[in-house]
C-alpha positions in Angstrom: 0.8 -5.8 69.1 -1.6 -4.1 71.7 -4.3 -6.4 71.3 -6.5 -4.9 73.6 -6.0 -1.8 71.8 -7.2 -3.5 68.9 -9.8 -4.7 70.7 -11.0 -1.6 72.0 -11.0 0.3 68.7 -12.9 -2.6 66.7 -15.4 -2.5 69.7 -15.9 1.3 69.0 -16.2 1.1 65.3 -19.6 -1.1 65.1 -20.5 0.6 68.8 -24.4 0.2 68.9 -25.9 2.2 66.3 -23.0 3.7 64.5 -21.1 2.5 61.4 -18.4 4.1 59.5 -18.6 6.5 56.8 -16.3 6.3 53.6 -14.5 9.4 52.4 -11.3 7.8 50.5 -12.4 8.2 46.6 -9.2 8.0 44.9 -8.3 11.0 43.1 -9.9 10.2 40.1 -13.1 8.9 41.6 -13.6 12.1 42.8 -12.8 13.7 39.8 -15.6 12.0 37.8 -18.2 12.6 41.2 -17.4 16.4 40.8 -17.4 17.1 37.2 -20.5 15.6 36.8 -21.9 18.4 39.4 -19.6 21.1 37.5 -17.3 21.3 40.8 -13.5 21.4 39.6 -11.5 19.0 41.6 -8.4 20.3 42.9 -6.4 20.0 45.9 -8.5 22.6 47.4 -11.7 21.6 46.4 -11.3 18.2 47.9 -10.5 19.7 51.2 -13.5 22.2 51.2 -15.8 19.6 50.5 -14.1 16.9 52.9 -13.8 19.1 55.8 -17.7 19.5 55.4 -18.1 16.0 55.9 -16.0 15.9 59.0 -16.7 18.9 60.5 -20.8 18.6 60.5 -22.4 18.9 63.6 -23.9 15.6 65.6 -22.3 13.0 62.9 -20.5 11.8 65.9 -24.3 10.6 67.1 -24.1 7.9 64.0 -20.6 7.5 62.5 -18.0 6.0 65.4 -15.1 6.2 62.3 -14.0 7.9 58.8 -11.9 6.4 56.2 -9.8 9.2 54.5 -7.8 9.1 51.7 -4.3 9.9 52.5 -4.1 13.4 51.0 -7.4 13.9 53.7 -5.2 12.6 56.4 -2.7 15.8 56.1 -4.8 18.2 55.3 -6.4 20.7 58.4 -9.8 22.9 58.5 -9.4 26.8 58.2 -8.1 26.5 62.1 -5.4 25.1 61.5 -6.7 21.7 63.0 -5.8 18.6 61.5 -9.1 16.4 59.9 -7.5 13.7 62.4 -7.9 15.9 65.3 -11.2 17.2 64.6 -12.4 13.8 64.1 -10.6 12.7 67.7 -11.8 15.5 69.1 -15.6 14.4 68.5 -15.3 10.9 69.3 -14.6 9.4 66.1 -12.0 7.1 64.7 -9.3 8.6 62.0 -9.3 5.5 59.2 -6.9 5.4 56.2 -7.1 3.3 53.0 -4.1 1.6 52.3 -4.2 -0.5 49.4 -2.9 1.2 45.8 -5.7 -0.1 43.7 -6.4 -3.5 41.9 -4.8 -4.6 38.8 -5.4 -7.1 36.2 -4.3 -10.5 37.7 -1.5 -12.1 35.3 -3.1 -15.2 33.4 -6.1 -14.3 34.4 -8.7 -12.0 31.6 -10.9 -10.0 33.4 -9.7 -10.3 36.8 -7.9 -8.4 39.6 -5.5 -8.3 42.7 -5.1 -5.3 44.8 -1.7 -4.0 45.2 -0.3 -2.1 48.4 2.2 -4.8 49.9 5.4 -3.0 49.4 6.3 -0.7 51.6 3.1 -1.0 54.1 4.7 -1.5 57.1 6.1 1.5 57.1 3.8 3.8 55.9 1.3 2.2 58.8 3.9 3.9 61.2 3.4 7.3 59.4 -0.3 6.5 59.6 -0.2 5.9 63.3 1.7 8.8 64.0 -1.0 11.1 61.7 -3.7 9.8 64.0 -5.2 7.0 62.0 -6.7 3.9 64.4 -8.0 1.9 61.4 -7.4 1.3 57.9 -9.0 -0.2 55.0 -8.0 -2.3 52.0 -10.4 -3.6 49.4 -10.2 -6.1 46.7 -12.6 -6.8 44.0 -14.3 -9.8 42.9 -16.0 -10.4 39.4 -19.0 -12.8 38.5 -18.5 -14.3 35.4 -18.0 -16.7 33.0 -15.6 -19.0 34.7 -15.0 -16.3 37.2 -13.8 -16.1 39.8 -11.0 -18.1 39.7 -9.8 -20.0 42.6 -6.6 -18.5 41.5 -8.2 -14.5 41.7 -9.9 -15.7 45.3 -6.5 -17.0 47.1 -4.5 -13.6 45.7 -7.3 -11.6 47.2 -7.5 -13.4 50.2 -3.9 -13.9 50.8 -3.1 -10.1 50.5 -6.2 -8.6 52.4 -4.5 -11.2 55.1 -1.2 -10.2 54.8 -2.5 -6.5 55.1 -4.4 -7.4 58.1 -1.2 -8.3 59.9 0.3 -5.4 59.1 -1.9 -3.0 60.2 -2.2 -5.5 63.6 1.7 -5.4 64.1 0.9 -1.4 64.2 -2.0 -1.2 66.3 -4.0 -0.4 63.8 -7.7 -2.2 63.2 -7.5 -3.7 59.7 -10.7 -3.6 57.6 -10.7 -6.3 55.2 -12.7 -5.8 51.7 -13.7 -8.6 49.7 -16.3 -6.5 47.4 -18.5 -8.8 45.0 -19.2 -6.5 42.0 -22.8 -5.9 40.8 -22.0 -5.7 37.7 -23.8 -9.0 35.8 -26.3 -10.6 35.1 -25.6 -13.1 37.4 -28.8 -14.4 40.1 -28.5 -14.0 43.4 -28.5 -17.7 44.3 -24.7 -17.3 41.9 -24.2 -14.3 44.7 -24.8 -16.3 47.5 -22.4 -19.2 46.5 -19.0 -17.0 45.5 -19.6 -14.8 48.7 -19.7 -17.6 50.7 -16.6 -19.1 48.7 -14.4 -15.7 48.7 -15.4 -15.5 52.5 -13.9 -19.0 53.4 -10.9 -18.6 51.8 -10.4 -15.1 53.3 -11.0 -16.5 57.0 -8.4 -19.3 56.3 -6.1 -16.5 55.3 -6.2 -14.8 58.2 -5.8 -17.6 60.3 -2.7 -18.5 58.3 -1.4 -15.0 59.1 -2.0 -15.5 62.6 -4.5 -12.1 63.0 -6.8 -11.9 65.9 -10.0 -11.8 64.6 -11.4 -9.8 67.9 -9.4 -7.2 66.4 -10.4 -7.5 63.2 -13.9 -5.7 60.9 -15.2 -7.8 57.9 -16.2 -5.0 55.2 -18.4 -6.3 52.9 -21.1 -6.7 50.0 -24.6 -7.9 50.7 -25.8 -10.9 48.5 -27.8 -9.6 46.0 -28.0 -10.2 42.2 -26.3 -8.7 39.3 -27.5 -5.2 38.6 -28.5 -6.5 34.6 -30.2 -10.1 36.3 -33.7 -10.6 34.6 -34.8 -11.5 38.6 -34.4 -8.5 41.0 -34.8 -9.7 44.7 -36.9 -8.1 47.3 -35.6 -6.4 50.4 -36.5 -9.9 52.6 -34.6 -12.1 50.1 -31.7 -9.9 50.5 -31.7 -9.7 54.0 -32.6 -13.6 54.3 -29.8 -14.4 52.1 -26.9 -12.3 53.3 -27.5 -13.4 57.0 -27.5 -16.8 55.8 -24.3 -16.7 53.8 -22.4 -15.0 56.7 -23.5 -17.4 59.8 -22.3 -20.3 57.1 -18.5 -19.0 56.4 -17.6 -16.1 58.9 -16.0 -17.0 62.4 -18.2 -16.1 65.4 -15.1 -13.9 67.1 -14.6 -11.6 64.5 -15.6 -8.1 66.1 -18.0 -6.8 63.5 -19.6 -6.8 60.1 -20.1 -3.4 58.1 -21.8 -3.2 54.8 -21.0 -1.3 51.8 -24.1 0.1 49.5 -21.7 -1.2 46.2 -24.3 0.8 44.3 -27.1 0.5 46.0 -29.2 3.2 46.2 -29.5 5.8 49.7 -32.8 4.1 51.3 -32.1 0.7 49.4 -29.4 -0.2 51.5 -31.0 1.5 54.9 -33.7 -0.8 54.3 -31.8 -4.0 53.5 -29.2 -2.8 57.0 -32.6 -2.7 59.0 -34.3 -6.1 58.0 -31.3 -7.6 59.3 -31.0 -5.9 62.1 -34.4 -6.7 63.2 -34.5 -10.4 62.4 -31.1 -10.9 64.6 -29.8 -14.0 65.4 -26.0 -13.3 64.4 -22.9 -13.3 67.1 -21.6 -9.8 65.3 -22.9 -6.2 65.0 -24.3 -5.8 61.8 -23.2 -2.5 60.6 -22.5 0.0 58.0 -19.4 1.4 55.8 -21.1 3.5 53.5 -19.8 6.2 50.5 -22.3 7.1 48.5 -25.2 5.7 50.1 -24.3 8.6 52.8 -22.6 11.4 51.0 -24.5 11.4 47.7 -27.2 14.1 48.5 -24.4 16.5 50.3 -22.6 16.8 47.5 -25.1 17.3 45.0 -26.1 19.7 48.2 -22.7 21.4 47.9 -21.9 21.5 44.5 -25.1 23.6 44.1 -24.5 26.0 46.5 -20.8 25.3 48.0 -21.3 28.3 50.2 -24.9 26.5 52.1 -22.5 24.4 54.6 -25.2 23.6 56.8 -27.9 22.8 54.6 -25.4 20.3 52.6 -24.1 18.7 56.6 -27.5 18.5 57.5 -28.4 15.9 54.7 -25.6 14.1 56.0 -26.3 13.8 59.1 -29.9 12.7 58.7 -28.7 10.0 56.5 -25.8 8.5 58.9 -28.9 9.0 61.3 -31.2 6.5 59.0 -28.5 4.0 59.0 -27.6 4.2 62.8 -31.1 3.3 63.4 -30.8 0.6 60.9 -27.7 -0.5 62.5 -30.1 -0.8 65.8 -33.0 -2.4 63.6 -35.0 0.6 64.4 -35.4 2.4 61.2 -38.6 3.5 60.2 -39.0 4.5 56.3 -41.7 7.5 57.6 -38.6 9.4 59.4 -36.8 9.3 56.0 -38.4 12.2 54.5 
C-alpha cells in the first residue's frame, strides 16, 4: 500500500470546490432513465450519452473525479481515446463502482447486504491497470419497523470495510456508501439517530480492517426525513442536523465527506451542500457525489435533441458549477438561473 498515493488522490477528490460526479447507473437503472425520455438503451447509447458527460468542456473547473460503471471504463470516444484517458487528461480522477448490488439479507424481511467480495481483489488489479484511482461501493439502509437491524448494520459495515481494504491494498481510494433510504415516513429526528448508529459501526469496521482513514472518502446521505413524513424540514434543520450527526460519529482524520442528492431534487441539495459549507466548523471538506442532482437536466437535454451536444454539456457544467460553489459555501441561488 502507497499510502501517500492514497493520500494524494483522496486529497484531490474533495480539492476546494470540486466533488465528484456519478455516472455508474447499473444497466438497468439506465434503462428505466432512458425509456422514460424515449432513448433506447443499448451499448451504444450508453456510450454516446456517457462520453457527453466526460468530454464537456470546463467540468474539470467543478468535478476533481467520475465514477463509471465498468462497461464506461472500456469504452473510448470517437478518437479512439479511452473515457479514462480523457478524464486523466483533464485533470480528473477515473472511479469505478465495485460492489454487485445489494440483496435481501438472510433472516432478515425487508433488508439488504451488498455483494461484491468475491473476486475483488483481483478485478481492482484490472481496475488499476484501466486507469481507475478510486472506487465506490454502496450499501443500503432501510427505516422501518424494527429496522435496521443491528444484524443489517454490522453486514453493511463489515463489507464496505473489507472493500475498503481492498481497494487500499491496490492503491486505490475506497469510497465507502452507507446510503439511508428516503423512503418512509420516518422524522428526521429517527434520521438523525440510525445515521449516527450505521456511522459508528462503519468507523469501527474500518479500524478493525486496519484502513487508513487519510486515505479514505465517507459517501453519504444527509439527515433528512422520510420522503412520506407528515413534517418536512427546512433547508437549516437539514444542514444543522447533518453537521451535527457527523462531528458526533465520524473520525476527525478521515480525508473527506461527499454527499449524495438520494432523491433530492437539483437546487435542493445545492442549497442544503451550501448551508453547510457556510456555517463551517467541521475538520473535513464537505463535498459532493452527485447522479442525478447533476446529470438530470442533460439528459432530458439529450434525449430531446441527442445531436445538441453542447447545449446538453452546458447544463452540466453550470450545475457541477452550483455545487462547487456550494462545496466553497459560496453559492448564490440568483446564479442558478
Amino acid at each position: 500500500m502507497d499510502l501517500q498515493m492514497l493520500q494524494a488522490t483522496a486529497q484531490a477528490m474533495v480539492a476546494p470546490g470540486k466533488g465528484v460526479l456519478a455516472i455508474d447507473e447499473s444497466h438497468g437503472t439506465c434503462t428505466k432513465r432512458f425509456e422514460a425520455l424515449g432513448v433506447e438503451c443499448n451499448e451504444e447509447s450508453r456510450r454516446a450519452y456517457r462520453g457527453l458527460l466526460i468530454t464537456a468542456p470546463g467540468i474539470e473547473e467543478a468535478v476533481s473525479g467520475y465514477i463509471m460503471y465498468d462497461e464506461t471504463l472500456r469504452q473510448s470516444t470517437d478518437e479512439a481515446m479511452t473515457f479514462p484517458q480523457v478524464l486523466s487528461g483533464k485533470g480528473v480522477i477515473p472511479g469505478i463502482k465495485v460492489d454487485t448490488g445489494a440483496k435481501a439479507l438472510a433472516l432478515h424481511e425487508g433488508e439488504k447486504v451488498t455483494e461484491g467480495l468475491d473476486g475483488l481483489r483481483d478485478r481492482l488489479a484490472e481496475y488499476f491497470e484501466l486507469g481507475a484511482r478510486f472506487a465506490k461501493w454502496r450499501s443500503v439502509i432501510t427505516i422501518g419497523e424494527n429496522m435496521p437491524s443491528a444484524a443489517c448494520l454490522m453486514a453493511n459495515a463489515h463489507g464496505l470495510a473489507r472493500y475498503a481494504a481492498l481497494c487500499q491494498e491496490a492503491n486505490i481510494v475506497p469510497m465507502v456508501e452507507p446510503e439511508i433510504l428516503l423512503e418512509g415516513d420516518h422524522s428526521i429526528e429517527r434520521c438523525y439517530e440510525v445515521s449516527v448508529q450505521a456511522w459508528k459501526v462503519l468507523f469501527e469496521q474500518l479500524e478493525e480492517q486496519g484502513v487508513a482513514l487519510d486515505g479514505l472518502i465517507l459517501k453519504t446521505s444527509m439527515i433528512l426525513p422520510g420522503k412520506d413524513a407528515a413534517e418536512q424540514a427546512d433547508a437549516e434543520t437539514v444542514a444543522e442536523m447533518t453537521i451535527k450527526g457527523l462531528m458526533e460519529a465520524v473520525p476527525e482524520n478521515l480525508a473527506g465527506v461527499v454527499f449524495l442528492s438520494g432523491g433530492q431534487s437539483a437546487k435542493d441539495s445545492t442549497i442544503h451542500l451550501d448551508l453547510m459549507n457556510k456555517k463551517g466548523g467541521f475538520p473535513w471538506p464537505l463535498s459532493f457525489s452527485y447522479g442525478r442532482a447533476i446529470q438530470g437536466p442533460t439528459l432530458e437535454a439529450w434525449a430531446a435533441d441527442q445531436t445538441a451536444i453542447e447545449a446538453a454539456q452546458n447544463k452540466l457544467v453550470h450545475r457541477a458549477r452550483m455545487n462547487g460553489l456550494a462545496a466553497r459555501g459560496e453559492y448564490d441561488p440568483a446564479l442558478d438561473v
